[in-house]
Structure formats: C-alpha cells, structure tokens
SEDOSE-675659 format. One record per residue: x, y, z of N, C-alpha, C in turn; residue in one letter; residue number from 1. Coordinates in Angstrom, 1 decimal. Example, Ala and Ser with C-alpha at 12.3 -4.5 7.8 and 13.67 -1.06 7.14 Angstrom:
2
pt nx:13.2&ny:-5.7&nz:7.8&cax:12.3&cay:-4.5&caz:7.8&cx:13.2&cy:-3.3&cz:7.8&res:A&n:1
pt nx:12.8&ny:-2.2&nz:7.1&cax:13.7&cay:-1.1&caz:7.1&cx:12.9&cy:0.0&cz:7.9&res:S&n:2
REM end
This chain:
150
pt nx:-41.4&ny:85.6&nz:68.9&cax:-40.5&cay:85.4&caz:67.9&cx:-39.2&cy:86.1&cz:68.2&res:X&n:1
pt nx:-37.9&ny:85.3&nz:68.2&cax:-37.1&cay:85.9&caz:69.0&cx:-36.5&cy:87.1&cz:67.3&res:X&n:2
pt nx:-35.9&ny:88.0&nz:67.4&cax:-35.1&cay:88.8&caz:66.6&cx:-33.7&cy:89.5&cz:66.7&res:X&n:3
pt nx:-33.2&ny:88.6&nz:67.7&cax:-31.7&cay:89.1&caz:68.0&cx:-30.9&cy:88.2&cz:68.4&res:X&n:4
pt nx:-29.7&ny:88.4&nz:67.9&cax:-28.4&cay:87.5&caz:68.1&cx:-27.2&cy:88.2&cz:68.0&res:X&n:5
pt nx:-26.4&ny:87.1&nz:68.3&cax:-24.8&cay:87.5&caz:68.9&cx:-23.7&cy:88.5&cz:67.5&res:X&n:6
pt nx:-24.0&ny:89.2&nz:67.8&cax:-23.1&cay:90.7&caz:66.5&cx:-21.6&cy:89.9&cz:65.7&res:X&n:7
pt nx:-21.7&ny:89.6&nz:64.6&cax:-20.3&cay:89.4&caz:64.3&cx:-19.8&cy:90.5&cz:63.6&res:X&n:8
pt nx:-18.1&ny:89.7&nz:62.7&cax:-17.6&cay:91.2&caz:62.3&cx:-18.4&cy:91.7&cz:60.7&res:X&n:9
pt nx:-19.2&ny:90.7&nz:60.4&cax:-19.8&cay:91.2&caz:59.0&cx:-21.3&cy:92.2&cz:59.4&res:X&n:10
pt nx:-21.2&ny:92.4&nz:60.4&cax:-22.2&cay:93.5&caz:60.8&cx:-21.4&cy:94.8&cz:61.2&res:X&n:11
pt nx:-20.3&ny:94.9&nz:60.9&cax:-19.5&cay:96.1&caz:61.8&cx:-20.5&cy:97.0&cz:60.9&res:X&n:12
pt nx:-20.2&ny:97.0&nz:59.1&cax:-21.0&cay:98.5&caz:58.6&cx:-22.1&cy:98.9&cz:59.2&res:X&n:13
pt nx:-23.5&ny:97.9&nz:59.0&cax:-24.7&cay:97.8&caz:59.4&cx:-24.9&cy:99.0&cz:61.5&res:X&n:14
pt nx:-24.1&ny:97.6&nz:61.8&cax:-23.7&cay:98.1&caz:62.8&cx:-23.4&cy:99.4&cz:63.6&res:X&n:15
pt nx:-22.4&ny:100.0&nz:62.3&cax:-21.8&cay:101.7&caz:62.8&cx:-22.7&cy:102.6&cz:62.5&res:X&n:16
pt nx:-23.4&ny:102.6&nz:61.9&cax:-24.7&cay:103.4&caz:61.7&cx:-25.3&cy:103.1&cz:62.8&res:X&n:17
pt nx:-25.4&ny:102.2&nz:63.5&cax:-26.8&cay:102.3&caz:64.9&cx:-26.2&cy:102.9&cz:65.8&res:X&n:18
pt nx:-24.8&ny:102.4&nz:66.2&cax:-24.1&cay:102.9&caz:67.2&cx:-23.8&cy:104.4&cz:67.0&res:X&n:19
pt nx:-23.9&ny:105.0&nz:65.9&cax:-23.7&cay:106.7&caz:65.4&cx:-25.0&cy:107.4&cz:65.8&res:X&n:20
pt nx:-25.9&ny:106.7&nz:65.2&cax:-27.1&cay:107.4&caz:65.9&cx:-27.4&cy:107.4&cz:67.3&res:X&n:21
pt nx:-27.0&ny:106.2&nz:67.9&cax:-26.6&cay:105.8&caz:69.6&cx:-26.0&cy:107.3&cz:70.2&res:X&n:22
pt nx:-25.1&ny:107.0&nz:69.4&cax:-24.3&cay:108.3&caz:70.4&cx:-24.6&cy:109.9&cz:69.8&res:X&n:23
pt nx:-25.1&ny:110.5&nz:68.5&cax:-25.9&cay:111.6&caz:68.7&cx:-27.3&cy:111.7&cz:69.4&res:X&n:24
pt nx:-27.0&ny:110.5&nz:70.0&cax:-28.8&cay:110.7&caz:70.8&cx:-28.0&cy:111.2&cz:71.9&res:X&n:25
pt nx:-27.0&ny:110.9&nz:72.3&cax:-26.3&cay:111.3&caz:73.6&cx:-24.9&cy:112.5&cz:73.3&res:X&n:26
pt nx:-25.8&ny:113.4&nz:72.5&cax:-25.1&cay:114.6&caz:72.1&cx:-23.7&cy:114.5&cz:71.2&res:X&n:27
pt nx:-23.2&ny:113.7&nz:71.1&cax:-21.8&cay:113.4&caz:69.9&cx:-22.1&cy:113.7&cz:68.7&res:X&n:28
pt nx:-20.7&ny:114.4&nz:68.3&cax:-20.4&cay:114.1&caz:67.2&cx:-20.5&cy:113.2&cz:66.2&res:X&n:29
pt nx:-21.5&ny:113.2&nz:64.8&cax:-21.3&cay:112.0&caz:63.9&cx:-20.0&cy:111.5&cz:63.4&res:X&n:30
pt nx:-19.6&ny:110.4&nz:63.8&cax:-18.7&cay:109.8&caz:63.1&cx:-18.0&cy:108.7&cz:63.1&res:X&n:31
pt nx:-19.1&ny:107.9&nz:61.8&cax:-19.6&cay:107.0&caz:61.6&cx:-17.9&cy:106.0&cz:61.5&res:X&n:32
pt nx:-16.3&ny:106.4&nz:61.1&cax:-15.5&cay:105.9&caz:60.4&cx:-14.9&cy:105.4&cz:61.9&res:X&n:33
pt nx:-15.1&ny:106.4&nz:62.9&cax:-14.6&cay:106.2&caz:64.4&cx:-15.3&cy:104.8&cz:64.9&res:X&n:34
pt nx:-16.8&ny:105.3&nz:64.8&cax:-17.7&cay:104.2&caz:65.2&cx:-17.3&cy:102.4&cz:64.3&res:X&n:35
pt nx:-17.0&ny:102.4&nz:63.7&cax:-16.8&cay:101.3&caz:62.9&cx:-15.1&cy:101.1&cz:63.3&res:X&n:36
pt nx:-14.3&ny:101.2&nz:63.5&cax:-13.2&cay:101.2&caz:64.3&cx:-13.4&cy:100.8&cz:66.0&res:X&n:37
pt nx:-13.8&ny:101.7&nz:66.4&cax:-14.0&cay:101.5&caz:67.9&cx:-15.2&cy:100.0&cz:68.0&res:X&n:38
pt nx:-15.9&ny:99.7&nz:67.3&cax:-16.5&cay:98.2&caz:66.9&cx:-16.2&cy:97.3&cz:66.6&res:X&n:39
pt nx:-15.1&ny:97.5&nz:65.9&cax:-14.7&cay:96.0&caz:65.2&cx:-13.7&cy:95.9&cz:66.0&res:X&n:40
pt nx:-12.7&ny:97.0&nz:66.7&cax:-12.1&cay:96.9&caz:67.8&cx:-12.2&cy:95.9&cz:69.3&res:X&n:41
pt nx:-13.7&ny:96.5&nz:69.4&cax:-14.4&cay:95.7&caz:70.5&cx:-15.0&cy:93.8&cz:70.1&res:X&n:42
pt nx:-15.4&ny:93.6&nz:68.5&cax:-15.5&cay:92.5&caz:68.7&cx:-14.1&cy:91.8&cz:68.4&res:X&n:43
pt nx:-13.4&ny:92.0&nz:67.8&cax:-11.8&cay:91.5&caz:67.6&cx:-11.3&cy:91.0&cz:68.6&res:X&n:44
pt nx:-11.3&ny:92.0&nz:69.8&cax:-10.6&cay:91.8&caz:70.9&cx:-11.0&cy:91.3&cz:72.1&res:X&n:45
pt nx:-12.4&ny:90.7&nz:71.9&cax:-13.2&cay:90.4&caz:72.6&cx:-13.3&cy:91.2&cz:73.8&res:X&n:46
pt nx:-13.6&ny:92.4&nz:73.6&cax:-13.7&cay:93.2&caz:74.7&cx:-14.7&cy:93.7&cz:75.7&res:X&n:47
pt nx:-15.6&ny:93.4&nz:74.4&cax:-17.4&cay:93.0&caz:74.9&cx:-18.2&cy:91.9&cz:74.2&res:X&n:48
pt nx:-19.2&ny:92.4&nz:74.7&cax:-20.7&cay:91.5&caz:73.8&cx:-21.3&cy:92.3&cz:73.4&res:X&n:49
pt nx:-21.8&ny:92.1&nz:72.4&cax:-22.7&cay:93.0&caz:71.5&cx:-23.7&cy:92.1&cz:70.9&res:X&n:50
pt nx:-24.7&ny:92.7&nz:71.0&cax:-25.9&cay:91.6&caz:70.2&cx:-27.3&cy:92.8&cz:69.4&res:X&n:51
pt nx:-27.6&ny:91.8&nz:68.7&cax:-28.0&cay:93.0&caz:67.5&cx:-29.8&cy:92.7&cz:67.6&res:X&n:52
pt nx:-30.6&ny:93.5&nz:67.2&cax:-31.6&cay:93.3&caz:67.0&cx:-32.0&cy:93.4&cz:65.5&res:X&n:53
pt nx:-33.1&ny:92.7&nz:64.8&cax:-32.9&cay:92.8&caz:63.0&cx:-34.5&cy:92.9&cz:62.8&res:X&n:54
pt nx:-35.1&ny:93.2&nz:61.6&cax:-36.3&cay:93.1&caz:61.6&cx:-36.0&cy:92.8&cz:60.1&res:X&n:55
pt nx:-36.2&ny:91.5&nz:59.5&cax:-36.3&cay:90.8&caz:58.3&cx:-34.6&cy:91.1&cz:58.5&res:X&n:56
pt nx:-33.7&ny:91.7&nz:57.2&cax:-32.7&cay:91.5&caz:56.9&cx:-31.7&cy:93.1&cz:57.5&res:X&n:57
pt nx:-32.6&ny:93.5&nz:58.4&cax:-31.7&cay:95.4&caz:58.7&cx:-31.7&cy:95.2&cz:60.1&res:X&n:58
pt nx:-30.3&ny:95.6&nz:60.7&cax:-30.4&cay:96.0&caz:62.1&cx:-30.9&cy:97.1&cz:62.6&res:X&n:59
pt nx:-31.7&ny:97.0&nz:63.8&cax:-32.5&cay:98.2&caz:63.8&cx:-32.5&cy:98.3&cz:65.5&res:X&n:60
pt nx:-31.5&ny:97.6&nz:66.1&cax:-31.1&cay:97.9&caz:67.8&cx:-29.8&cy:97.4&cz:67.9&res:X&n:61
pt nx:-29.8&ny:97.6&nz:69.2&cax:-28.2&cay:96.7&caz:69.4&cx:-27.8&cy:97.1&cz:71.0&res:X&n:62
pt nx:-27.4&ny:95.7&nz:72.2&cax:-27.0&cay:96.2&caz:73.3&cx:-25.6&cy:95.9&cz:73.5&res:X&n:63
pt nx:-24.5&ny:96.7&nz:73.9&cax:-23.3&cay:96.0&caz:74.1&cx:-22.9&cy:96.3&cz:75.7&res:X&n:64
pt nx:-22.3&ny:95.0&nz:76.1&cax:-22.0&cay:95.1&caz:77.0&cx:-20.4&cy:94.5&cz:77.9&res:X&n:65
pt nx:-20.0&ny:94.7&nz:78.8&cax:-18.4&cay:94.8&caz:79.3&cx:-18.3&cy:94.5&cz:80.6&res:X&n:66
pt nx:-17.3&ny:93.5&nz:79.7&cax:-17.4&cay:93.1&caz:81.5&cx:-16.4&cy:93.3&cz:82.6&res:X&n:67
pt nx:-16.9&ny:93.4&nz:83.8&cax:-16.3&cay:93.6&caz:85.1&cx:-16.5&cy:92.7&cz:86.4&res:X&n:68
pt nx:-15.9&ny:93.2&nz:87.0&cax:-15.8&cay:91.9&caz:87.8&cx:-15.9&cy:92.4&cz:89.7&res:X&n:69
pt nx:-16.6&ny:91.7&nz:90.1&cax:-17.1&cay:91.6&caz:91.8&cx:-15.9&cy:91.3&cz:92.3&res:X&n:70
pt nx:-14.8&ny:91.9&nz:93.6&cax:-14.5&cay:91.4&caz:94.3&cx:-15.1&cy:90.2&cz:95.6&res:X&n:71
pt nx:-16.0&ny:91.0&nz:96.3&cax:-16.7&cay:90.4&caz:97.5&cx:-17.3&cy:89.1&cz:97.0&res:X&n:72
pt nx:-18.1&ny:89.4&nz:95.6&cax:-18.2&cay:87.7&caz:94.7&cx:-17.6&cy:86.6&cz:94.1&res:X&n:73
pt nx:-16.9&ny:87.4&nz:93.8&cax:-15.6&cay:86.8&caz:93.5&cx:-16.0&cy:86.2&cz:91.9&res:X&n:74
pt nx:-16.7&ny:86.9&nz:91.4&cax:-17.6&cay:86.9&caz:90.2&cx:-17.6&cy:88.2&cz:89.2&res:X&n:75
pt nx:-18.2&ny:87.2&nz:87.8&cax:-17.8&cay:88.5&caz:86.6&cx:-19.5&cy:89.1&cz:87.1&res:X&n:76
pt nx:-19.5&ny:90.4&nz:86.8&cax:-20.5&cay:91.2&caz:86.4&cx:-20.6&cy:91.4&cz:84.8&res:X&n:77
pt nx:-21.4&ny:92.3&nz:84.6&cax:-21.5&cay:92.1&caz:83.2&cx:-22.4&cy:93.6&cz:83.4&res:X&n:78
pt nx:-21.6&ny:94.7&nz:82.6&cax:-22.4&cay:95.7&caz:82.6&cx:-23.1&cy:96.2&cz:81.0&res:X&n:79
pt nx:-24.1&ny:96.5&nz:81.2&cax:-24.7&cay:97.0&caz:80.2&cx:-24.8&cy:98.1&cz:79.8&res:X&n:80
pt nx:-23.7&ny:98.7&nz:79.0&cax:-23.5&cay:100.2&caz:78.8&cx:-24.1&cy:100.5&cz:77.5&res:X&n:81
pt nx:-24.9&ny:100.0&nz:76.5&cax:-25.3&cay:100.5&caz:75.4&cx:-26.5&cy:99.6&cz:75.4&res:X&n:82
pt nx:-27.5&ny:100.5&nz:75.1&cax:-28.8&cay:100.3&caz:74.7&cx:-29.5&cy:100.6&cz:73.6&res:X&n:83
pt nx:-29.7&ny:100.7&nz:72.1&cax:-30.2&cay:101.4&caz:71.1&cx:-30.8&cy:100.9&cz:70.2&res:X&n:84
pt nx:-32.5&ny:101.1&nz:70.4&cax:-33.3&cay:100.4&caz:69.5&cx:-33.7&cy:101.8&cz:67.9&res:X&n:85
pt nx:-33.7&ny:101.8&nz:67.3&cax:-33.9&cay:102.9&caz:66.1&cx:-35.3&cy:103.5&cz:66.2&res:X&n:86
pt nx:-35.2&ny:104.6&nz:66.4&cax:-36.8&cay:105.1&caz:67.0&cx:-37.9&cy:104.3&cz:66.0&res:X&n:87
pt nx:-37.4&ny:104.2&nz:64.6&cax:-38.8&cay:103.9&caz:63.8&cx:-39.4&cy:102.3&cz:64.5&res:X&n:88
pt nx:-38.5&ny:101.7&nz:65.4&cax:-38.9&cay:100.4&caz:65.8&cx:-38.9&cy:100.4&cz:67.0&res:X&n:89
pt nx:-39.3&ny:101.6&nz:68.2&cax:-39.1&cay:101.2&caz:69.5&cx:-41.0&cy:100.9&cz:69.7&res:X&n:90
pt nx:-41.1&ny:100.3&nz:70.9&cax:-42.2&cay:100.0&caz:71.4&cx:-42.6&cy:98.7&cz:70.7&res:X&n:91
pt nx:-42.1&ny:98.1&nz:70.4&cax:-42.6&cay:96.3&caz:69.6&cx:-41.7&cy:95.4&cz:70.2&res:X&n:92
pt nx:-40.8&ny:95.7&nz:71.4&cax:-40.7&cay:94.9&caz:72.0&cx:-39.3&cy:94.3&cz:71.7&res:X&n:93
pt nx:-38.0&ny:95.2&nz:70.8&cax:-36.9&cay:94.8&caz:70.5&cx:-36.2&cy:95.0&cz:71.9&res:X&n:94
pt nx:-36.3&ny:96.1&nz:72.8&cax:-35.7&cay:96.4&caz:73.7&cx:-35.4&cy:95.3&cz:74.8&res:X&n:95
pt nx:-36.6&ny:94.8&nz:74.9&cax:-37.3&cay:93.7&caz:76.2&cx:-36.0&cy:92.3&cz:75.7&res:X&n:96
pt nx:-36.0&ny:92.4&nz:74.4&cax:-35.6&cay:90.9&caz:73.8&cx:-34.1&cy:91.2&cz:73.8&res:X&n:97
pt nx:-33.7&ny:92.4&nz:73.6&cax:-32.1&cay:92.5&caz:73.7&cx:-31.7&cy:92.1&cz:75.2&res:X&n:98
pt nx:-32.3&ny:92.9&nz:75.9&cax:-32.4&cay:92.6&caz:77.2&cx:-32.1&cy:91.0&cz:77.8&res:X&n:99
pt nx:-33.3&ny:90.9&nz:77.2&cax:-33.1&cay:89.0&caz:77.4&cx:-31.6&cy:88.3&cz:77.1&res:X&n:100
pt nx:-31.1&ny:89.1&nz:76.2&cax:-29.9&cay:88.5&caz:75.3&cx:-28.9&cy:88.9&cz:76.9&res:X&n:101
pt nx:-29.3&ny:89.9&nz:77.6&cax:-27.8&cay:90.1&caz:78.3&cx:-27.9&cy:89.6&cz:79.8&res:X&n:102
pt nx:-29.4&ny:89.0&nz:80.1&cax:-29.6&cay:88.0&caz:81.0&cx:-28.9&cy:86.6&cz:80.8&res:X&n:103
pt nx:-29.1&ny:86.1&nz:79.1&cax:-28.8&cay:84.8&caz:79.5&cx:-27.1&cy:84.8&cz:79.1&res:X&n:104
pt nx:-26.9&ny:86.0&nz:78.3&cax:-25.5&cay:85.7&caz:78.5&cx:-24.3&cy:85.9&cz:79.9&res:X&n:105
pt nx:-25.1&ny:86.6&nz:80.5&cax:-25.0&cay:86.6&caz:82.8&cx:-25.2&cy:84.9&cz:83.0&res:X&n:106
pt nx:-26.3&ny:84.5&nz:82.7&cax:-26.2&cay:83.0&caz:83.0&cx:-25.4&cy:82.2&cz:82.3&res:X&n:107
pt nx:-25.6&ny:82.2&nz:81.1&cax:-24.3&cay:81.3&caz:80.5&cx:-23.1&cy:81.6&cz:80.7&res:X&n:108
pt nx:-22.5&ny:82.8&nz:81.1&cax:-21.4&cay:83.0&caz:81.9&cx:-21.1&cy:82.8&cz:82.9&res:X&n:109
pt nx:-21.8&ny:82.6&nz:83.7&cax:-22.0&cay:82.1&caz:85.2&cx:-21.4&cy:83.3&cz:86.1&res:X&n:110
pt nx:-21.9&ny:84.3&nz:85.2&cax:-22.2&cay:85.6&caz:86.2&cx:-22.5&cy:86.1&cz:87.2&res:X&n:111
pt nx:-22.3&ny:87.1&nz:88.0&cax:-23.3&cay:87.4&caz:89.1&cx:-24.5&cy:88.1&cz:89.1&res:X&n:112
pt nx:-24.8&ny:89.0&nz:87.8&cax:-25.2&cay:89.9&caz:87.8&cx:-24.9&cy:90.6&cz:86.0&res:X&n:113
pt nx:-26.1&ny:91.6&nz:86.2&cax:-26.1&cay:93.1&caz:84.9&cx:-26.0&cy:94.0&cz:85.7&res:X&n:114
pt nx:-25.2&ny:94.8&nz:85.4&cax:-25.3&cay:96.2&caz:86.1&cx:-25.8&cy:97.3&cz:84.9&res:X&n:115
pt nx:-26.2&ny:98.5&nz:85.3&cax:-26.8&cay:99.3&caz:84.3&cx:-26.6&cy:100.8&cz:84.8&res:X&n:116
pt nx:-26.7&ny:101.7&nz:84.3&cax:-27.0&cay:103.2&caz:84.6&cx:-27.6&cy:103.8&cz:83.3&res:X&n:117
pt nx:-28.8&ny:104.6&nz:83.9&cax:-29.2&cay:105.6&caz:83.1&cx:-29.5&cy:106.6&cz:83.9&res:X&n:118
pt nx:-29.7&ny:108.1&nz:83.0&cax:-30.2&cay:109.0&caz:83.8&cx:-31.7&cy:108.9&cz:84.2&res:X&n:119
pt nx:-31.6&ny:110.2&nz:85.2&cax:-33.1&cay:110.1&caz:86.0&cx:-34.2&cy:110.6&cz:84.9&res:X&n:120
pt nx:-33.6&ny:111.4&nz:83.9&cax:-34.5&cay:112.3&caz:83.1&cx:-35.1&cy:110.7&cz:82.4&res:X&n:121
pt nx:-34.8&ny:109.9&nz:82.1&cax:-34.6&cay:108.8&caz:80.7&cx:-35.9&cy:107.8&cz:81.1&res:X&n:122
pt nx:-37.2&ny:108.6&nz:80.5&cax:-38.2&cay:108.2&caz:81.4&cx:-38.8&cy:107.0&cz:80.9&res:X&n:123
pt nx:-38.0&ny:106.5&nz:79.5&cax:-38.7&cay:105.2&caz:79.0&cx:-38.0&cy:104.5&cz:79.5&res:X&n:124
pt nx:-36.3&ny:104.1&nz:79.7&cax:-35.4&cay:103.1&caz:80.3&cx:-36.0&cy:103.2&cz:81.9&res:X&n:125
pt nx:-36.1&ny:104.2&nz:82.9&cax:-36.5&cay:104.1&caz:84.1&cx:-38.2&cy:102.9&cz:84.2&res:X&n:126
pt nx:-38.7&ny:103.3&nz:83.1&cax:-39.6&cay:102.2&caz:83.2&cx:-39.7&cy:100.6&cz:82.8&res:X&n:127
pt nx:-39.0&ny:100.8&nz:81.9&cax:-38.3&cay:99.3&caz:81.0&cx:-37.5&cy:98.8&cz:81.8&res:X&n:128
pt nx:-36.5&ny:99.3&nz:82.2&cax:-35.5&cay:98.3&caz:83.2&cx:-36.0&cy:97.3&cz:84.7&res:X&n:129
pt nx:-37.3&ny:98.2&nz:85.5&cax:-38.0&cay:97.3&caz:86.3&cx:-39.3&cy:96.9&cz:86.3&res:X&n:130
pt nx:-39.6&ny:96.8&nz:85.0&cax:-40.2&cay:95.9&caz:84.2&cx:-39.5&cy:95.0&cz:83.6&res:X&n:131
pt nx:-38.3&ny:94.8&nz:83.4&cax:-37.3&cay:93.3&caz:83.1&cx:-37.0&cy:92.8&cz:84.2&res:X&n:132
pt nx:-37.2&ny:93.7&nz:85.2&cax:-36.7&cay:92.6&caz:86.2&cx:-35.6&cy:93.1&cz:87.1&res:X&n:133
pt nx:-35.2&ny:94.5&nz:86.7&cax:-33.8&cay:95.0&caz:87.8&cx:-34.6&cy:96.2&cz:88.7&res:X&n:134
pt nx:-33.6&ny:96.1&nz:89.3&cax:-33.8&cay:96.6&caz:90.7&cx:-33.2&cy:97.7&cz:91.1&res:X&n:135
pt nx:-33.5&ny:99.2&nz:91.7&cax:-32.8&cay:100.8&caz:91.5&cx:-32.4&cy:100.6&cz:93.0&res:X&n:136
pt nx:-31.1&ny:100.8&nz:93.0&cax:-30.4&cay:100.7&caz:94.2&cx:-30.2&cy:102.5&cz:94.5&res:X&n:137
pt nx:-31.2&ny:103.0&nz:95.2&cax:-31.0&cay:103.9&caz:95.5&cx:-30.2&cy:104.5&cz:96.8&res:X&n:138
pt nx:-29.5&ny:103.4&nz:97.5&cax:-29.1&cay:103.5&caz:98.6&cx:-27.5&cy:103.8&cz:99.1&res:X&n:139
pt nx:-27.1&ny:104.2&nz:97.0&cax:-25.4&cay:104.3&caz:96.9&cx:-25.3&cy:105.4&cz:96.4&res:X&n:140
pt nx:-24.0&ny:106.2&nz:96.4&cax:-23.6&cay:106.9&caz:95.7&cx:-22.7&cy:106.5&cz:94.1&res:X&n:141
pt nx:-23.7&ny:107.3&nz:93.2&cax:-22.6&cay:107.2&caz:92.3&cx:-21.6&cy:108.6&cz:91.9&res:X&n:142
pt nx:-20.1&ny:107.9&nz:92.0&cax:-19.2&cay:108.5&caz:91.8&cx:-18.6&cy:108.8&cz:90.1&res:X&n:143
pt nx:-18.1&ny:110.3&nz:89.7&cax:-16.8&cay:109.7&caz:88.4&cx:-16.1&cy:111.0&cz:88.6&res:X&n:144
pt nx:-15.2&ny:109.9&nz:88.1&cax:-13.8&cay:111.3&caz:88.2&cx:-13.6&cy:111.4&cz:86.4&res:X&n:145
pt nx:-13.6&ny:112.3&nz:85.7&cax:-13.5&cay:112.5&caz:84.2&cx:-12.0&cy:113.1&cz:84.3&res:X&n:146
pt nx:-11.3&ny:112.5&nz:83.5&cax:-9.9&cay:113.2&caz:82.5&cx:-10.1&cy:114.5&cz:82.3&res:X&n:147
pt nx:-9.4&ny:115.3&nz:82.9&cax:-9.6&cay:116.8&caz:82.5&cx:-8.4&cy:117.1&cz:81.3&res:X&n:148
pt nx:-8.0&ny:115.3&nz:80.9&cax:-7.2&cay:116.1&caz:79.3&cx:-8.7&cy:115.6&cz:78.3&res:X&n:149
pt nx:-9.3&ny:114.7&nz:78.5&cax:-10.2&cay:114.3&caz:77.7&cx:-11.1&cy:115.3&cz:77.0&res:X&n:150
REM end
C-alpha cells in the first residue's frame, strides 16, 4: 500500500515540523518559522522535490531532493539530501517507499542517476541504501570547502 506523494504548499505547516526535527537530529537549532520559509521557498521556486510520507491523515517522513547535473552525461542527477521518517514510525517500511518516490522520479525525469551521502557512523541508512539498490563508491574522495563567514 503505497503512503507517499508529491509535497504541495498546503503541507508547508505539517511539513515544518518534520523537517525541524530532521535537522535537530543533525544537531540544529529549532526553528520551526525558518524551516517553513526555507520550504515553501523550495517548493515555490521549484528548487527541489519533496515527497511526503502520511499514515491516515499526518505526515510522518519526508525525502527532498535537488537537482544537479552530470557533465560527462550530459544528464540531470538528482541528489537526495533529506531523508526523515519520525522515529515513532521508522521500521514499517516508509523509508523504502520514499525511496521509491526518488527512483521514479530519476526515471520520469529521464535522469541519470540519485546520488546520496551519509555518514559512516549512520548504521541504519548504510544498511537501507544497499538494500534499495545503490551502490558505495568507495573509490573517491569526498571533498568540501565550508564558508568560514557561515
């Protein structure tokens, strides 16, 4: 039974709440008024995709993702930078099905590809991601240079 679809803007409130607990899981500051700004920003301006997971009438995951683009392919990528199922509902299989959501929207875009990063500590996504089907390119370096005004 599928449980997720394409995020519009009448989910921003719903919405800023998952993404706030998203990002205190990754040490941040709450703040829910940013998060709802920085959202309706991204679906407004079509800056990403976002797709929700619900269980009866409450959102209770959500993956967004942005897209970029292959030279050598000459093709969009499509990276998946947010993953966040609400602990009281992980392990029932919302994760697997968001997932799905950012496969076929690779295909229906006529994509090359999802790209992904997590850390090495993040022992449930290291298991879940090649169990969907991707593949740990251990054979690169990853690079970042951070804003030292940021």
């Amino acid at each position: 039974m599928k449980n997720t679809r394409k995020a519009n803007i009448s989910d921003i409130e719903e919405l800023s709440g998952l993404f706030d607990q998203y990002r205190i899981f990754y040490h941040k500051v709450s703040d829910i008024p940013a998060a709802e700004n920085f959202l309706k920003e991204r679906i407004l301006n079509q800056d990403s995709e976002i797709f929700v997971a619900q269980e009866e009438d409450k959102l209770i995951g959500f993956v967004q993702l942005y897209p970029i683009f292959s030279s050598t392919r000459m093709k969009r990528y499509w990276l998946l930078n947010d993953l966040y199922v609400n602990d009281q509902y992980r392990g029932k299989g919302y994760s697997k099905q968001l997932i799905e959501e950012a496969k076929e929207l690779c295909k229906s875009s006529d994509a090359c590809g999802v790209l992904l990063e997590t850390g090495k500590s993040n022992d449930i996504g290291n298991q879940l991601y090649p169990a969907c089907g991707f593949k740990l390119y251990d054979s690169v370096n990853f690079y970042e240079w951070s804003n030292p005004e940021e």
